[in-house]
N, C-alpha and C positions, 0 to 999 in steps of 0.2 A: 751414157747413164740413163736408167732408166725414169719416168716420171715418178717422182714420189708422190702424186697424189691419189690420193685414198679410191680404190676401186672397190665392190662391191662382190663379197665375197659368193665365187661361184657355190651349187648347193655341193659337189665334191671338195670343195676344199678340205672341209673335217675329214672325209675320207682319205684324202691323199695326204693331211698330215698325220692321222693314225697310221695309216700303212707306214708312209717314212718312219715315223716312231718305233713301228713293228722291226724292220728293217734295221735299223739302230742299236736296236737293245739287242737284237739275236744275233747282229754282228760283234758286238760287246760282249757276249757272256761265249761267243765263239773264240774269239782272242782269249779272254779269260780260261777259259778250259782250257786251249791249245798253251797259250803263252805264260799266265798266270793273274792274277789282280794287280799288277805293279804297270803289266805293259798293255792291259784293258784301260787302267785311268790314265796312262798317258796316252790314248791314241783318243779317249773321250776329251782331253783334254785339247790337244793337237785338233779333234774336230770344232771344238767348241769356239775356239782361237780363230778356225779357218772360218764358221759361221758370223762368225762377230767382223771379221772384216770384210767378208762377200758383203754383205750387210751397208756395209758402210760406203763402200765400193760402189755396188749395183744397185740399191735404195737409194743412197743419199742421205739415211737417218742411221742412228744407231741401231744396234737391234732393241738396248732399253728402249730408244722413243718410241721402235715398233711395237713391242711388249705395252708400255704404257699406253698408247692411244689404242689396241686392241682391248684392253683392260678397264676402257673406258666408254667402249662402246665401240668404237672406232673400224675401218677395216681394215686387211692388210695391203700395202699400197703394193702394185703389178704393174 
């Protein structure tokens, strides 16, 4: 497991969470086109699910407690 304590967030990070963001949604509205809106939310869903336990797994926190302590100034822990 990895150390959940708080690192100092490199100046890429905002970059490589937009890009993944970018990556997300246009894989999203690609399901969506191809598939429809029923098996877009379920595959945002399915990822959401997978994120929330990587999360808990490879952090050690929830991803609330990540949310929270980033929301509060906090960094993301690496």
């Amino acid at each position: 497991m990895l150390d959940p304590a708080p690192a100092p967030l490199s100046p890429s990070s905002e970059a490589i969470r937009a890009e993944a963001a970018a990556f997300v949604v246009d894989q999203l509205r690609q399901a969506e086109a191809e598939y429809g809106i029923a098996v877009a939310t379920d595959i945002a869903i399915g990822m959401t699910g997978a994120l929330i336990q990587w999360c808990e797994d490879a952090v050690g926190m929830s991803l609330a407690e990540v949310l929270e302590k980033q929301a509060k100034g906090g960094s993301s822990p690496e």
